[in-house]
C-alpha positions in Angstrom: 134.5 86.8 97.2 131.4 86.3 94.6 130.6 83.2 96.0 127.5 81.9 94.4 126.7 79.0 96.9 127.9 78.5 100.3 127.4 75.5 102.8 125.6 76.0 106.2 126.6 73.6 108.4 125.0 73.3 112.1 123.3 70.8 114.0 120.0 69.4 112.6 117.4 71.1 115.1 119.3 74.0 115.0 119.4 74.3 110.6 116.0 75.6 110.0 116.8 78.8 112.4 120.4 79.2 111.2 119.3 79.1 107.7 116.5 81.6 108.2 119.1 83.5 109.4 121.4 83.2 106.6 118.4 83.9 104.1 117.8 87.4 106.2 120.7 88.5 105.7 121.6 87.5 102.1 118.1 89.3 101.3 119.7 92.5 103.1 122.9 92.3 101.2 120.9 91.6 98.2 123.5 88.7 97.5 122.3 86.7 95.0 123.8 83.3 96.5 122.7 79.7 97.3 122.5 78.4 101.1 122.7 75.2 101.2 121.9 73.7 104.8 124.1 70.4 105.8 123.0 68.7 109.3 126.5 68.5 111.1 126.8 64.6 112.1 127.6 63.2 115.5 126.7 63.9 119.1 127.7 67.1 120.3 125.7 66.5 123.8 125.5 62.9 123.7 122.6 61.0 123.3 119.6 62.5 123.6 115.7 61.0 124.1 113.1 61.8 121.4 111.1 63.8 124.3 114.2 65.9 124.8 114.7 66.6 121.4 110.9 67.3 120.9 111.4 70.3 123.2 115.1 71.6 121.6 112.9 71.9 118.8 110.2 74.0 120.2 112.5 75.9 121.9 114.7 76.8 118.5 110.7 77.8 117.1 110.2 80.5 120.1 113.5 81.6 119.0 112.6 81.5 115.2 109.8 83.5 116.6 111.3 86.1 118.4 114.2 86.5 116.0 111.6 87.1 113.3 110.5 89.9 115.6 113.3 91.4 115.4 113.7 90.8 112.1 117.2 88.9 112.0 115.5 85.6 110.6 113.6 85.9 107.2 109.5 85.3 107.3 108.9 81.9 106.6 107.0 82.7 103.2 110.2 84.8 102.0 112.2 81.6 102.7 110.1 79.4 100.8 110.0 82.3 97.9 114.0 82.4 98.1 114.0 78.2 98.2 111.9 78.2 95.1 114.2 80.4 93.4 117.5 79.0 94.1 116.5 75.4 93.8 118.5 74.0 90.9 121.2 76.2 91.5 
């Protein structure tokens, strides 16, 4: 479609593995496009204690991990390159 910027919407603790995905596979493609990550808003699961959400997070980093093992999420240091390069777009 030569889309040059796209919208990545997911859940907050969820963006930071979503978008490394996104950036993997954009770097595979060699697109030359602009994620743009947008915390969806509302309670999906209802509420949720800080505690609880402490541990969704570390549980979406083991997965971060292991993705990266596999290498279906981009290396944190490729994502920061790519972020530096498409900021401003």
């Amino acid at each position: 479609n030569a889309w040059t910027r796209i919208l990545l919407v997911c859940s907050a603790y969820h963006a930071p593995r979503a978008m490394l995905t996104f950036i993997r596979r954009a770097q595979q493609m060699k697109y030359d496009i602009h994620i743009i990550a947008v915390p969806a808003v509302g309670h999906w699961h209802g509420p949720v204690d800080a505690q609880t959400r402490l541990q969704m997070l570390d549980v979406e980093f083991a997965k971060i991990t292991q993705y990266q093992r596999s290498r279906d999420c981009a290396s944190y240091e490729s994502a920061l390159q790519y972020l530096k390069r498409t900021e401003g777009k």
